[in-house]
N, C-alpha and C positions, 0 to 999 in steps of 0.2 A: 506747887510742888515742882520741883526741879528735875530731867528727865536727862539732866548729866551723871554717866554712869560711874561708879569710883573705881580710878585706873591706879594701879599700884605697883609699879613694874620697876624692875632694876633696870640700871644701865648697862649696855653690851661691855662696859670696863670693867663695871662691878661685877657684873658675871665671872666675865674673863678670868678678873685679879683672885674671886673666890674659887676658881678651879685649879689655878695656877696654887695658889696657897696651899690648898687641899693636894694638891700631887707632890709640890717640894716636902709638907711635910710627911705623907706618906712614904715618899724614897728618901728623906731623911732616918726615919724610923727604920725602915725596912733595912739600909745600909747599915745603922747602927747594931740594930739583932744581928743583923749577920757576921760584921766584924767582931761582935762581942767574944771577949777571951773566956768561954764557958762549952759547955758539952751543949748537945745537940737537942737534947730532951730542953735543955733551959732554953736557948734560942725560941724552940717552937713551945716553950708554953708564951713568952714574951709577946712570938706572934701570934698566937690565937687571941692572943690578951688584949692587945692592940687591936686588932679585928673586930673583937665582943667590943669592946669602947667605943668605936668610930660606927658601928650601928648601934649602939644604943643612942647615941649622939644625934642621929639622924633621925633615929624614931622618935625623941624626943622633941628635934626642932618642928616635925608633924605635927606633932600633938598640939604645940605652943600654936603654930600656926593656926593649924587648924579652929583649933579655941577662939584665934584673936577674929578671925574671919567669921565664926558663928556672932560673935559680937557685935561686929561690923553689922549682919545684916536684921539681929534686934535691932541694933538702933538704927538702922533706916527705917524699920517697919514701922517704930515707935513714934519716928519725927514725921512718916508721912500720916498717921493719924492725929497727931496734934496737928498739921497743915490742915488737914483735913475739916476737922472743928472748926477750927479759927477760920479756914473756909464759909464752914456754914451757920456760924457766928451770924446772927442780926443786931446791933445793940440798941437801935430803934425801936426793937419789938416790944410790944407791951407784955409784960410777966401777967 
């Protein structure tokens, strides 16, 4: 069995580039509601609106993650008991 742990890590670029993305487009959005040519009540349902989306979005990439990660550690369980067998596997042995 193999005692290499599974590392799964972004890069400080990919970080980076994903935070960067996430702020441009939130002060894009946020600029846009507010120059919008409309009364004040529409602006801020636009932003709450905006707001409700960008956490559901987030709650949802948890969830994904989350799920994909419980997976990940079935099947390590799974693979270190077949190792395991096959371990103590004899095929010399008489039935």
């Amino acid at each position: 069995m193999s005692d290499t742990p599974v590392k799964q890590q972004s890069t400080t670029a990919f970080y980076g580039q994903a935070v960067a993305s996430f702020a441009v487009a939130m002060a894009a959005t946020a600029i846009g509601i507010f120059r919008l040519n409309a009364d004040a009540w529409v602006r801020g349902f636009l932003a709450i609106a905006v707001l409700y989306l960008v956490t559901s979005a987030f709650t949802l990439a948890k969830v994904i993650r989350d799920r994909q990660e419980a997976g990940q550690i079935v099947s390590r369980v799974e693979q270190a008991r077949v190792e395991k067998l096959l371990a103590e596997h004899d095929p010399f042995q008489k039935l």
